[in-house]
mmCIF file of the N, C-alpha and C atoms, coordinates in Angstrom:
data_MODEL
# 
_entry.id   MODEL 
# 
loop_
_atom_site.group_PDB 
_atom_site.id 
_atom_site.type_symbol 
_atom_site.label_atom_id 
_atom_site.label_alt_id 
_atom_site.label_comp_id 
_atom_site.label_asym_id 
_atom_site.label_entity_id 
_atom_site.label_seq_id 
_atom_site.pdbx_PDB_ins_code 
_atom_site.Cartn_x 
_atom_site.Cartn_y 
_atom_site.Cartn_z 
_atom_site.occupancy 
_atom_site.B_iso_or_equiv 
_atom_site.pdbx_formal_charge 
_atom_site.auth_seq_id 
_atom_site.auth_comp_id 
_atom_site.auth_asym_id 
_atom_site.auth_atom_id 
_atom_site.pdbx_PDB_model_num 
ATOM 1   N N  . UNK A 1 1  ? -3.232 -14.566 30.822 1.00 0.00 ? 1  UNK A N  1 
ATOM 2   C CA . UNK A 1 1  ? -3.189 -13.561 29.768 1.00 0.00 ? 1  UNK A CA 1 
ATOM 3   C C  . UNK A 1 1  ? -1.770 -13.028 29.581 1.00 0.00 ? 1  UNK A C  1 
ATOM 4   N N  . UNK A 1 2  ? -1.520 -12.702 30.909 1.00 0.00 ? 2  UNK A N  1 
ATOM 5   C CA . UNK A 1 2  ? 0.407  -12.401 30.484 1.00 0.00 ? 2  UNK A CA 1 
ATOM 6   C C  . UNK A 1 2  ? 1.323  -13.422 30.075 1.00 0.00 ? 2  UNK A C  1 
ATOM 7   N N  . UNK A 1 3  ? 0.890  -14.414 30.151 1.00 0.00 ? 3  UNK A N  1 
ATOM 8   C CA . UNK A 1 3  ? 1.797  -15.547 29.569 1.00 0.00 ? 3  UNK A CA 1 
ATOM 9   C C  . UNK A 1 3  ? 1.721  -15.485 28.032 1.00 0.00 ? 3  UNK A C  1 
ATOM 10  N N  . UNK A 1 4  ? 0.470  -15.425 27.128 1.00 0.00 ? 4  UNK A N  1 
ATOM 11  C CA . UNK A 1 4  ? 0.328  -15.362 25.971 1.00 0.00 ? 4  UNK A CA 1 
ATOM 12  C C  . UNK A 1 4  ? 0.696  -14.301 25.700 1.00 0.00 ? 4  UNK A C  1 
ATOM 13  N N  . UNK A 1 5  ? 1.027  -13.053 26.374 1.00 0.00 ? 5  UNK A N  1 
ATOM 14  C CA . UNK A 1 5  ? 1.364  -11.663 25.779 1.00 0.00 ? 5  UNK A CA 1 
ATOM 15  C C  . UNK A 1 5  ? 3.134  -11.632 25.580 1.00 0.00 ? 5  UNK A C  1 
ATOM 16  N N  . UNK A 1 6  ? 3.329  -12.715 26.820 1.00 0.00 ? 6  UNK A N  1 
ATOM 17  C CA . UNK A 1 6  ? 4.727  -12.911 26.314 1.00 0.00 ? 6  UNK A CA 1 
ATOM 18  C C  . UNK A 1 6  ? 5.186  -13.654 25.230 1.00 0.00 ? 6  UNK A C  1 
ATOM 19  N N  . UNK A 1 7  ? 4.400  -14.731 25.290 1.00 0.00 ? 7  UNK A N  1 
ATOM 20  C CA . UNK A 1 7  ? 4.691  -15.945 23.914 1.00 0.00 ? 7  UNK A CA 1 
ATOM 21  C C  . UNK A 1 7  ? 4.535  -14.888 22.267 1.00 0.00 ? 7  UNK A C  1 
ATOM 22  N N  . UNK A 1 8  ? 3.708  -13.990 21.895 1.00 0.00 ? 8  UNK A N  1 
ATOM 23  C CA . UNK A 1 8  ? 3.103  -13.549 21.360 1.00 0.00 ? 8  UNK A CA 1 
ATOM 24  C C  . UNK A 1 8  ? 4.233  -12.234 20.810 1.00 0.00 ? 8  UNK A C  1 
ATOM 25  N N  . UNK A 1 9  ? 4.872  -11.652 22.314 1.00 0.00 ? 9  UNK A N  1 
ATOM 26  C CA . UNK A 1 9  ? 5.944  -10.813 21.797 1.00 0.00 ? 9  UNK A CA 1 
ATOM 27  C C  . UNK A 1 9  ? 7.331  -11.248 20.828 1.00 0.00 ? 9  UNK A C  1 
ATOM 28  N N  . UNK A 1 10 ? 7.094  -12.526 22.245 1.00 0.00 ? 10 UNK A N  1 
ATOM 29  C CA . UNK A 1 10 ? 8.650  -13.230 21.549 1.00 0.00 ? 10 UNK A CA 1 
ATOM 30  C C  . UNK A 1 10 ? 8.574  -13.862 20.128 1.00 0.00 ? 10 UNK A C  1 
ATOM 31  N N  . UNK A 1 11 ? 7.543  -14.665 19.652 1.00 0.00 ? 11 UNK A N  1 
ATOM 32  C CA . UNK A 1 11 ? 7.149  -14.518 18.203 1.00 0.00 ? 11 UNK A CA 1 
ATOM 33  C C  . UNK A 1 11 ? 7.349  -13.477 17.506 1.00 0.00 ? 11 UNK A C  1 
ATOM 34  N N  . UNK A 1 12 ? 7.135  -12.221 18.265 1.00 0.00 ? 12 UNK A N  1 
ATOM 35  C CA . UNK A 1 12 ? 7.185  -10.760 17.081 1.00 0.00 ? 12 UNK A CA 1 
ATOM 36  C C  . UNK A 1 12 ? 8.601  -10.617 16.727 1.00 0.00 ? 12 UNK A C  1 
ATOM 37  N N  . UNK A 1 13 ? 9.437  -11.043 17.997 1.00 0.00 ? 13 UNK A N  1 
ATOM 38  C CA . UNK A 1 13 ? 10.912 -10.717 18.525 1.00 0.00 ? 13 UNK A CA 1 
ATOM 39  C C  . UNK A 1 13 ? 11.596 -11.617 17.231 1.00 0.00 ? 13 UNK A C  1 
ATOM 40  N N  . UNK A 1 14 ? 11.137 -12.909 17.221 1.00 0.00 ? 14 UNK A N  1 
ATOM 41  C CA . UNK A 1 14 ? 11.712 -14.193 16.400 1.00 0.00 ? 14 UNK A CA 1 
ATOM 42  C C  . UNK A 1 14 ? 11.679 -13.797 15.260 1.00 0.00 ? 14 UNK A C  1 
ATOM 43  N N  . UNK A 1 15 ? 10.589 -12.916 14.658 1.00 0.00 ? 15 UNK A N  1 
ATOM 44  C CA . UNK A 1 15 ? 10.153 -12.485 13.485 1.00 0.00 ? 15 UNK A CA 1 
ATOM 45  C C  . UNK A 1 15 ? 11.253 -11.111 12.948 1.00 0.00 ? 15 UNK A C  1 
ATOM 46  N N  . UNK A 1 16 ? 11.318 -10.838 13.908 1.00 0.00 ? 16 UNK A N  1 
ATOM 47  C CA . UNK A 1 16 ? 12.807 -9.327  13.569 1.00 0.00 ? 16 UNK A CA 1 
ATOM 48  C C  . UNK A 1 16 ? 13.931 -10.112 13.579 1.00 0.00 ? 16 UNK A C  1 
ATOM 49  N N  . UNK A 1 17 ? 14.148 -11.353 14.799 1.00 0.00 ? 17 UNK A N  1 
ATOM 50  C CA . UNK A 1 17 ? 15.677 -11.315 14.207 1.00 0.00 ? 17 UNK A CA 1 
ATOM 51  C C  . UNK A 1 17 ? 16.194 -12.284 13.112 1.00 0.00 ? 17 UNK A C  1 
ATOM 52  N N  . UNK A 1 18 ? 15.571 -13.347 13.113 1.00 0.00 ? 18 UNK A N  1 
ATOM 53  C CA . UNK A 1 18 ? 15.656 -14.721 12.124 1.00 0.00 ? 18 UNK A CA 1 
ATOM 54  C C  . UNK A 1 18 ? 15.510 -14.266 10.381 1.00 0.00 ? 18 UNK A C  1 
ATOM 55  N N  . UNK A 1 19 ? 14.358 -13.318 10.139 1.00 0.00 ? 19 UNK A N  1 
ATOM 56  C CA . UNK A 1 19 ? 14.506 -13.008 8.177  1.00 0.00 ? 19 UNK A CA 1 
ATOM 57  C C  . UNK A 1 19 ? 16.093 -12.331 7.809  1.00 0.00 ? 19 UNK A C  1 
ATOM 58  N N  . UNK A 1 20 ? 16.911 -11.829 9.446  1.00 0.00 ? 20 UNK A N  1 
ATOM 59  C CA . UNK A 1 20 ? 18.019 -11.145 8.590  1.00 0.00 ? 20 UNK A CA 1 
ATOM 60  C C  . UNK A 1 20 ? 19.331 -12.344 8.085  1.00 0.00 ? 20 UNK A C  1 
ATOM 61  N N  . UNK A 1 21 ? 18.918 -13.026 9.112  1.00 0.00 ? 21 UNK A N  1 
ATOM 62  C CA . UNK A 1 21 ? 19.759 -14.444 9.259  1.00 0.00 ? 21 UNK A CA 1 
ATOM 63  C C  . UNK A 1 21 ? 19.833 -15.199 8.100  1.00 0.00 ? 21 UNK A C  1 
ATOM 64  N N  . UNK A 1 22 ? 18.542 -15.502 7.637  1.00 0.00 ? 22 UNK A N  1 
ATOM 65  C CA . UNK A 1 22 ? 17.627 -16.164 6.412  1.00 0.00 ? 22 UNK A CA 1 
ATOM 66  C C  . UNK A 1 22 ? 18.177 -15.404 5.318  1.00 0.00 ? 22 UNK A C  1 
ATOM 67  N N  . UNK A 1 23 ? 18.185 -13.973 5.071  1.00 0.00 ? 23 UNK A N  1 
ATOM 68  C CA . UNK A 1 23 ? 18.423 -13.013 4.287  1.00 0.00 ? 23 UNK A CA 1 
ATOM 69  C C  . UNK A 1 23 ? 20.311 -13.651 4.077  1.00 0.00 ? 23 UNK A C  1 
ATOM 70  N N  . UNK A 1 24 ? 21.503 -13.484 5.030  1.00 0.00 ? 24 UNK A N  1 
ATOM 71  C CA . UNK A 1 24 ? 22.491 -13.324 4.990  1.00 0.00 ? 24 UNK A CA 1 
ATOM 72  C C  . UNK A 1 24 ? 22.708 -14.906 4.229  1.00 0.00 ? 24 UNK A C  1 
ATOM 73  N N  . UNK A 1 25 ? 22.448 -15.463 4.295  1.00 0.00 ? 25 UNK A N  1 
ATOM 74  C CA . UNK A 1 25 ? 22.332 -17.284 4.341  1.00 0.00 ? 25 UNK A CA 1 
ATOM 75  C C  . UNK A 1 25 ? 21.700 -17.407 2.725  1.00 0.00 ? 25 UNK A C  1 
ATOM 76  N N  . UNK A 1 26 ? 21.336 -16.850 2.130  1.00 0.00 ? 26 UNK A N  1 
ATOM 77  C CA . UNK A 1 26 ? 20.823 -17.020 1.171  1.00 0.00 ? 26 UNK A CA 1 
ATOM 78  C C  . UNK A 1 26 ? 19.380 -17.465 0.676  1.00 0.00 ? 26 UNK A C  1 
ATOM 79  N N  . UNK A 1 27 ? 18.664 -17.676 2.261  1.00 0.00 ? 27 UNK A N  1 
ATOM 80  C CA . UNK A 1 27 ? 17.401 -18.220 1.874  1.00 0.00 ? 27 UNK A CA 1 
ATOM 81  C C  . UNK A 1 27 ? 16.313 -17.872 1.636  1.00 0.00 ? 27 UNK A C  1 
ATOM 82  N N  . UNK A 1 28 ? 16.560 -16.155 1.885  1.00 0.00 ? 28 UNK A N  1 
ATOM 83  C CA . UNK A 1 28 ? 15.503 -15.341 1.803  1.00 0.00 ? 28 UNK A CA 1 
ATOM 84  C C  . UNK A 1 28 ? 16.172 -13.918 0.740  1.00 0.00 ? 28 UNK A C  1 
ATOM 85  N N  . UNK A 1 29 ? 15.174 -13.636 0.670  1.00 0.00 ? 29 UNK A N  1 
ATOM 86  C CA . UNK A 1 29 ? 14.758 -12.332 -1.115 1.00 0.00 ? 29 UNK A CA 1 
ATOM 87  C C  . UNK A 1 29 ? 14.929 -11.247 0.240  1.00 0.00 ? 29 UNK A C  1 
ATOM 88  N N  . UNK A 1 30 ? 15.469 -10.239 -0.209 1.00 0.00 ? 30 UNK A N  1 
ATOM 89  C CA . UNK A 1 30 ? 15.180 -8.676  0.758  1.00 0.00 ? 30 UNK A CA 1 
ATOM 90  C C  . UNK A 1 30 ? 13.826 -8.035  0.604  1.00 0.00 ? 30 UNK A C  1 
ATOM 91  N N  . UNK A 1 31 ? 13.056 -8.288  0.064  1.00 0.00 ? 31 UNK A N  1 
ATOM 92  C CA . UNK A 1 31 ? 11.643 -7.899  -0.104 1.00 0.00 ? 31 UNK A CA 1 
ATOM 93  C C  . UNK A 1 31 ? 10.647 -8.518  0.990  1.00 0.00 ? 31 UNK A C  1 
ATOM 94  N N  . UNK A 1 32 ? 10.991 -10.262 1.010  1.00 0.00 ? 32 UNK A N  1 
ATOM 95  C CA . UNK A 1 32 ? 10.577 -10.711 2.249  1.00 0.00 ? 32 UNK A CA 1 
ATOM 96  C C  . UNK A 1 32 ? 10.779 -10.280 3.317  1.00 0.00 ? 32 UNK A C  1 
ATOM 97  N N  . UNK A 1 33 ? 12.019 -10.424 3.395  1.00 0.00 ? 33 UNK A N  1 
ATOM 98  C CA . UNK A 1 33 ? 12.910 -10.223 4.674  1.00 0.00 ? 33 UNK A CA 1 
ATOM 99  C C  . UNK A 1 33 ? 12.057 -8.994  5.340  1.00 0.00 ? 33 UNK A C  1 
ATOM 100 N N  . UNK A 1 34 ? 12.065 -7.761  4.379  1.00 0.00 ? 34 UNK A N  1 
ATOM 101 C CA . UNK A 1 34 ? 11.833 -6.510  5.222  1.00 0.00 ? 34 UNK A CA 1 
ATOM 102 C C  . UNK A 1 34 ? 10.142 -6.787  5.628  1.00 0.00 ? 34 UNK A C  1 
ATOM 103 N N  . UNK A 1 35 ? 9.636  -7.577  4.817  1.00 0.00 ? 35 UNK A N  1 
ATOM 104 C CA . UNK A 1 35 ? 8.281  -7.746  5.203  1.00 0.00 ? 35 UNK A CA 1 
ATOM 105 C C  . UNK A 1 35 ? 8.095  -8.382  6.542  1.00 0.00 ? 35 UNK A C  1 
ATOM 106 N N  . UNK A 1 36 ? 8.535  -9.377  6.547  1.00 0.00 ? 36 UNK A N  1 
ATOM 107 C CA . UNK A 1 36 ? 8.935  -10.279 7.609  1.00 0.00 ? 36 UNK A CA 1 
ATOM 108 C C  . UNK A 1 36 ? 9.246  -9.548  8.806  1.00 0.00 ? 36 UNK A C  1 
ATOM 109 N N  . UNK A 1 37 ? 10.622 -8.640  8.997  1.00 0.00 ? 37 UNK A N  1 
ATOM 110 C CA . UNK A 1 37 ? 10.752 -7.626  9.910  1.00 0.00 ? 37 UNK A CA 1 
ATOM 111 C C  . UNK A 1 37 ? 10.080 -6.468  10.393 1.00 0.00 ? 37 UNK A C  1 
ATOM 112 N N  . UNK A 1 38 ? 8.832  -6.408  9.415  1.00 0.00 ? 38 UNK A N  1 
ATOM 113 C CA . UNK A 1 38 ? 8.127  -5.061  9.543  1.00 0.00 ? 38 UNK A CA 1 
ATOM 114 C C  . UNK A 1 38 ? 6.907  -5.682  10.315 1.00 0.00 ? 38 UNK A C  1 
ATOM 115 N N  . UNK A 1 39 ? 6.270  -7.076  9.996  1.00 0.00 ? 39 UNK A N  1 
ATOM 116 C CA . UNK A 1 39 ? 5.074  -7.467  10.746 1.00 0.00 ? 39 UNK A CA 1 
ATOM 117 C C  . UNK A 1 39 ? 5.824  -8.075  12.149 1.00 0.00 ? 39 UNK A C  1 
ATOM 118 N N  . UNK A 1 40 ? 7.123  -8.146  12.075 1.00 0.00 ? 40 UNK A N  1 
ATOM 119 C CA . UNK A 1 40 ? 7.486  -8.759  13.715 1.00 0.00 ? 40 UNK A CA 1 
ATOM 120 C C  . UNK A 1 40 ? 7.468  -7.429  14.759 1.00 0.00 ? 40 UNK A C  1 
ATOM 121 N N  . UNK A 1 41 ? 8.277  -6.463  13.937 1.00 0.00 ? 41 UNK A N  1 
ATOM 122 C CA . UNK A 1 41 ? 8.476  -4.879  15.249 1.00 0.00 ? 41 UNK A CA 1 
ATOM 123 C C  . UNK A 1 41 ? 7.276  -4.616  15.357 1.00 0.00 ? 41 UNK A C  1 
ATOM 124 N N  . UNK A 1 42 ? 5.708  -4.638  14.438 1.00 0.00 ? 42 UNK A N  1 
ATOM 125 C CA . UNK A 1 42 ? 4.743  -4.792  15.102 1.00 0.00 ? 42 UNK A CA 1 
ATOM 126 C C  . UNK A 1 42 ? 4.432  -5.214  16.378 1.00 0.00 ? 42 UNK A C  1 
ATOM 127 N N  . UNK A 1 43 ? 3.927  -6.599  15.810 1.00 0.00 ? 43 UNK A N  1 
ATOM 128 C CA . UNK A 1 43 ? 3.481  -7.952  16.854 1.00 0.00 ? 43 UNK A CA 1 
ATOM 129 C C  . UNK A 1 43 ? 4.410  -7.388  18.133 1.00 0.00 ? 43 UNK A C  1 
ATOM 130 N N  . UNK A 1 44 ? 5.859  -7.137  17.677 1.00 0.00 ? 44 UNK A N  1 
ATOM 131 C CA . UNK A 1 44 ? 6.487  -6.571  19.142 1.00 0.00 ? 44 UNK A CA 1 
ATOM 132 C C  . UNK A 1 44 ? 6.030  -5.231  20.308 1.00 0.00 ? 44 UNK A C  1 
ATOM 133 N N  . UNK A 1 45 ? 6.039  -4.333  19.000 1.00 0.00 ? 45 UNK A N  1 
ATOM 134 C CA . UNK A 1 45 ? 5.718  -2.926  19.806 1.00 0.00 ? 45 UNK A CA 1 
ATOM 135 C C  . UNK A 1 45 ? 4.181  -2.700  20.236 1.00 0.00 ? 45 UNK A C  1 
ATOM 136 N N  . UNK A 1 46 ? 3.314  -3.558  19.924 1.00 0.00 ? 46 UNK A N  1 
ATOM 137 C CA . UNK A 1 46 ? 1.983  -3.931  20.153 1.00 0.00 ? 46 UNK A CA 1 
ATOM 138 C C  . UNK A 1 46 ? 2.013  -4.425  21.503 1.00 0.00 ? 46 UNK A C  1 
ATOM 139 N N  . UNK A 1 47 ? 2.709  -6.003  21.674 1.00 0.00 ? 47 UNK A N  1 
ATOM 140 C CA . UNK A 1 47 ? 2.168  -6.518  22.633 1.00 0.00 ? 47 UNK A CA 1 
ATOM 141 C C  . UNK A 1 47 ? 3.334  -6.138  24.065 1.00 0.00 ? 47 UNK A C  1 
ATOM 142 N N  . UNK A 1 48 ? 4.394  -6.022  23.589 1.00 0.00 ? 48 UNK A N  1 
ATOM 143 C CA . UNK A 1 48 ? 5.004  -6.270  24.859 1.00 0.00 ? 48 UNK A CA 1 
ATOM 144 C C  . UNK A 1 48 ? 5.043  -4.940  25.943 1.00 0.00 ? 48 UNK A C  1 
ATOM 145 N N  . UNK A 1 49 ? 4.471  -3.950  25.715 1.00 0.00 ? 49 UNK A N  1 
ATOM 146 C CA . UNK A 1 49 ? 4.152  -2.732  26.267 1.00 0.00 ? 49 UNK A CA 1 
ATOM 147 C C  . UNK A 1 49 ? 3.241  -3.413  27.513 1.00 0.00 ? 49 UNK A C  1 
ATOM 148 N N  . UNK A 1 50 ? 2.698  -4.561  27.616 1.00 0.00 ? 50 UNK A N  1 
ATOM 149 C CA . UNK A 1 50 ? 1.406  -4.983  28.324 1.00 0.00 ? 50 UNK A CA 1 
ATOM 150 C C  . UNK A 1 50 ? 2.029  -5.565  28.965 1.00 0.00 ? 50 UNK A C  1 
ATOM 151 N N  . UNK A 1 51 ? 3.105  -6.349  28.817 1.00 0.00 ? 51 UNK A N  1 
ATOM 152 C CA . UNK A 1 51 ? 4.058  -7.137  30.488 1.00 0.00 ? 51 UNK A CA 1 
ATOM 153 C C  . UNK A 1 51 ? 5.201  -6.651  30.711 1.00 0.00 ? 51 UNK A C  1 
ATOM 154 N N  . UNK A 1 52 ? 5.996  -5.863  30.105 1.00 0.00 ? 52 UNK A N  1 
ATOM 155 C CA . UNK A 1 52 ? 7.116  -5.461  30.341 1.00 0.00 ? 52 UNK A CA 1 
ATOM 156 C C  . UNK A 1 52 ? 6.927  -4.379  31.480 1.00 0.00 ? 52 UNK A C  1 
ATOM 157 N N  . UNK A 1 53 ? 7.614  -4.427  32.579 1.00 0.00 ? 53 UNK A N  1 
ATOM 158 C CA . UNK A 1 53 ? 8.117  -3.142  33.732 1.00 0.00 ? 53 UNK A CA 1 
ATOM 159 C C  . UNK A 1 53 ? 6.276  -3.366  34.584 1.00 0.00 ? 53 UNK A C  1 
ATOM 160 N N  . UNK A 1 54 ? 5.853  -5.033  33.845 1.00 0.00 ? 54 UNK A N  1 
ATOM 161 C CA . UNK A 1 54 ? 4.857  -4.732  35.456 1.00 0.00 ? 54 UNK A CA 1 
ATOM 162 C C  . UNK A 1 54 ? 5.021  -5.725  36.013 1.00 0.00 ? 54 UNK A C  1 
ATOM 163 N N  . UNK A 1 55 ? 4.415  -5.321  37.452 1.00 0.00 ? 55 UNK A N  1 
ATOM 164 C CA . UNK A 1 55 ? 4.735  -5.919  38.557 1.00 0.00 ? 55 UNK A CA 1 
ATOM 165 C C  . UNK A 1 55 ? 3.903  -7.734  38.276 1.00 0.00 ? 55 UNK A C  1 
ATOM 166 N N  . UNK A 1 56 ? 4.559  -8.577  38.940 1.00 0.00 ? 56 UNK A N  1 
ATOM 167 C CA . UNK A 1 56 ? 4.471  -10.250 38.230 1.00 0.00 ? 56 UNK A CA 1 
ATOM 168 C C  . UNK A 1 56 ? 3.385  -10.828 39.465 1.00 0.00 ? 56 UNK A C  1 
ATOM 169 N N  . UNK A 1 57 ? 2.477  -11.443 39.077 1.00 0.00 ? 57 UNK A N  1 
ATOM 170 C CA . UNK A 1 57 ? 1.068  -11.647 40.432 1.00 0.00 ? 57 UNK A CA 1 
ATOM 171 C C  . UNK A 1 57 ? 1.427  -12.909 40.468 1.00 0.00 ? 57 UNK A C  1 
ATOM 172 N N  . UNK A 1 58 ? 1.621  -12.747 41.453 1.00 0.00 ? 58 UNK A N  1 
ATOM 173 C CA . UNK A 1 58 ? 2.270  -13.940 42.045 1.00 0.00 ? 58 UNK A CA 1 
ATOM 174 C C  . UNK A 1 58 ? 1.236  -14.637 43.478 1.00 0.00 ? 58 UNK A C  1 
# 
């Protein structure tokens, strides 16, 4: 389960930083973009609260 919570953040993570990239580059509209950035700091501030600063079961 913590493995997918990580895969799942870092998707959210990919999703904030790549539309500004896309945006600067010409390949993306600023309407997307912010859309794009607004469902990633989600997906982020959602999931990664659940593995970050805990202890790893090992």
């Amino acid at each position: 389960m913590k493995i997918l919570l990580k895969l799942i953040s870092l998707v959210g993570l990919a999703m904030s930083i790549f539309p500004p990239i896309l945006f600067f580059l010409g390949k993306m509209e600023l309407s997307s973009m912010k859309l794009w950035m607004g469902i990633g700091m989600v997906v982020w501030m959602i999931s990664a609260p659940f593995w970050i600063n805990k202890p790893s079961e090992q």
